[in-house]
Structures are given as C-alpha cells and as structure tokens.
N, C-alpha and C positions, 0 to 999 in steps of 0.2 A: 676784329670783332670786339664788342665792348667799349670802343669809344665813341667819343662824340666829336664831331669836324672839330679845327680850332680850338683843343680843346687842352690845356695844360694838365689838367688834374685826374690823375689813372682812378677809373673806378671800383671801388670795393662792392661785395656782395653781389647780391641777383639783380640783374639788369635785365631790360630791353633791348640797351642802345644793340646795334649791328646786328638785327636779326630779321630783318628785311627781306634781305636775298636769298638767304641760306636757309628761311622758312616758305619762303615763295618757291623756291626751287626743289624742296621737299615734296611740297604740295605736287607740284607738276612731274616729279621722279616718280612717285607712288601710282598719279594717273597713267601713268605714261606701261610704267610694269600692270595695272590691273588690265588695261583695255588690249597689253599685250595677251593676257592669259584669259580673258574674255574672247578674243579672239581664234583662242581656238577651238570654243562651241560656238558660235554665232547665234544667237538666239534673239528674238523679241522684248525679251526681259535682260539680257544680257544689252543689248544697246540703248534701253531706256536706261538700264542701271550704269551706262558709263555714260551717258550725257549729262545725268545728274551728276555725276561725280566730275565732269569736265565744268559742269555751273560752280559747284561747290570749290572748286580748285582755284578757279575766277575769286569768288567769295571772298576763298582764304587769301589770295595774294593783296587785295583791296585791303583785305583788314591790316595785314600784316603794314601797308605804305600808311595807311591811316596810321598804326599806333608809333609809326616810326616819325610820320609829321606830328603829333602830336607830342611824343619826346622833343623834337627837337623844338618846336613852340616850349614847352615847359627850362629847358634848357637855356633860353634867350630869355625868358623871364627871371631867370635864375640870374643870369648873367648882371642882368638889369638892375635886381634886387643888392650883390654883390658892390654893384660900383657904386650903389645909392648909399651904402653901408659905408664905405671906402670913404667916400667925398665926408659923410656925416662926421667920420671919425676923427675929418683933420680940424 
C-alpha cells in the first residue's frame, strides 16, 4: 500500500496510491455487519435502509477505482513530464 506499479521512487506523506481495495472492502465489511444486525429486527425501514446503504457501498467502491485511475493517469504524466526534463537537461 502506498506505491504506485513500476514505480522506483518510495512515497513520503499522505497519499491515495493503494487504497483501492482496502477502502472498497471496508465499504462492503461495514454493509455486510449492518444488514447483519438489521437483520435481526426485520423491518420495512430496516430494508429500505440496507438497500440504500448496499447502493451507497456500490457508490463508494466506484469512487474509490476512479480516484485510483485517476492517480495513476497523473502518475504517467508525471512520468512523462520527468523524461521530458531528463532529455531537456542533456
């Protein structure tokens, strides 16, 4: 966690990279315990409120592969930027 593929250079500070999974999987730990313990009142309101919460879980894992493609687009431009620096220098 905290690197980026192909990637030589270890990152300092607060990062994104490698939080993909491990926040997608949260999302779906957390549903997973509520609709348990929903489950043992069964109610009307209790199944609308874990259906939205199984959309919202959706949501978060979309978001979480979005900000992880878009890390790695800024990281290839990064790269890009790098070698254009490199070439310039000589």
């Amino acid at each position: 966690m905290g690197l980026l593929p192909e990637c030589d250079i270890l990152l300092t500070g607060p990062t994104d990279a490698g939080l993909a999974d491990p926040g997608d999987c949260t999302a779906i730990s957390l549903l997973q315990v509520t609709v348990a313990l929903c489950a043992l009142r069964p109610t009307l309101d209790n199944l609308v409120a874990t259906r939205m919460m199984t959309q919202l879980a959706d949501d978060i894992g979309e978001s979480f592969i979005d900000a992880h493609e878009n890390l790695l687009e800024d990281f290839e431009k990064f790269k890009a930027d790098i070698a254009k620096a490199a070439i310039a220098s000589h």
